[in-house]
C-alpha positions as a Markdown table, in Angstrom:
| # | Residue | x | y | z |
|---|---|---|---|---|
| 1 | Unk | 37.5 | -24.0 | -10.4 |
| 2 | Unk | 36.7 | -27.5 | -10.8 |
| 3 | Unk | 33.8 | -28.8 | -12.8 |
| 4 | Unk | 32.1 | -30.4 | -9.7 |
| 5 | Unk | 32.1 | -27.1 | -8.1 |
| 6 | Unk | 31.2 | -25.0 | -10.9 |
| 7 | Unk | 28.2 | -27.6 | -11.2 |
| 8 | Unk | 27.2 | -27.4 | -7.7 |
| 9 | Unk | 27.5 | -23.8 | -7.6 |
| 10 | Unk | 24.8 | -23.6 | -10.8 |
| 11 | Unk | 23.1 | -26.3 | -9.2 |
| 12 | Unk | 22.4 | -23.8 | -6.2 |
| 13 | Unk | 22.0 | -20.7 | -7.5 |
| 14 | Unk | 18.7 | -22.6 | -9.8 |
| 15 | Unk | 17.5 | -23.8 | -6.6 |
| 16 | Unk | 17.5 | -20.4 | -4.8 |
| 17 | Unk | 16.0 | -18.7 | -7.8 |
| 18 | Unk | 13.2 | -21.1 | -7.9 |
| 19 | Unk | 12.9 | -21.1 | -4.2 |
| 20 | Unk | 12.7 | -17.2 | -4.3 |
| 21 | Unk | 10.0 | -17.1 | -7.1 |
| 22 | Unk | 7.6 | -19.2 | -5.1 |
| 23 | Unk | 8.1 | -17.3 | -1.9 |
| 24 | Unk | 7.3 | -14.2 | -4.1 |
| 25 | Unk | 4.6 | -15.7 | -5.6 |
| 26 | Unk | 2.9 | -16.1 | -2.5 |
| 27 | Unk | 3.6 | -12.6 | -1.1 |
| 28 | Unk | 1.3 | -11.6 | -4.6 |
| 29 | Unk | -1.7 | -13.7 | -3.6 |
| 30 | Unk | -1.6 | -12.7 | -0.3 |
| 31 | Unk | -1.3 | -8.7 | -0.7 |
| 32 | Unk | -4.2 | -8.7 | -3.5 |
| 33 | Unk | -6.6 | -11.1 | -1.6 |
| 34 | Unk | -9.7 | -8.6 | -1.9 |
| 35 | Unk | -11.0 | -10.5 | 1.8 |
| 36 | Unk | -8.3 | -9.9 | 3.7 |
| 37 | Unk | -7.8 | -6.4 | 2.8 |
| 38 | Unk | -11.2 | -5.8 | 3.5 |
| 39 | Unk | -10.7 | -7.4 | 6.5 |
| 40 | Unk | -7.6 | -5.4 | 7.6 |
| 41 | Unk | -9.0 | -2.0 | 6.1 |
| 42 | Unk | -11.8 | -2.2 | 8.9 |
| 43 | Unk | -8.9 | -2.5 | 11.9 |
| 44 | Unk | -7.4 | 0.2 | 11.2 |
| 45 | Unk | -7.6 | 3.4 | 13.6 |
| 46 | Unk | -9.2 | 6.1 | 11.3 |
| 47 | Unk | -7.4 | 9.7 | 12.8 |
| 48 | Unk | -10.0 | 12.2 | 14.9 |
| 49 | Unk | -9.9 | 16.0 | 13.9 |
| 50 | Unk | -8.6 | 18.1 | 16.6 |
| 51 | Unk | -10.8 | 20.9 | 17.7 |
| 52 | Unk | -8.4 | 23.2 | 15.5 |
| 53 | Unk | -9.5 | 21.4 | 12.3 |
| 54 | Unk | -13.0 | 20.9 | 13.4 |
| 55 | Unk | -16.2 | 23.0 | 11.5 |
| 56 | Unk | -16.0 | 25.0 | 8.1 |
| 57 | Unk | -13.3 | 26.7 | 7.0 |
């Protein structure tokens, strides 16, 4: 390979790493915001018993 493209190929793969840690970065603050789990928790369908499960047992 030629310098230029060994350079451009490095040059690339730096940018895509960095591109890829901010991306990640994001996905963190977003799936550990306390208020927006909070917020999703409460829309979620919480399961009925069937009449089979129901009572003591």
């Amino acid at each position: 390979m030629h310098s230029r493209t060994k350079i451009s190929l490095l040059l690339v793969a730096v940018l895509l790493l960095a591109a890829t840690s901010a991306l990640a970065s994001q996905c963190v603050n977003c799936h550990t915001d306390v208020e927006k789990l909070k917020a999703i928790a409460k829309t979620i369908i919480k399961p009925v018993g069937s009449a089979e499960t129901a009572g003591k047992g």
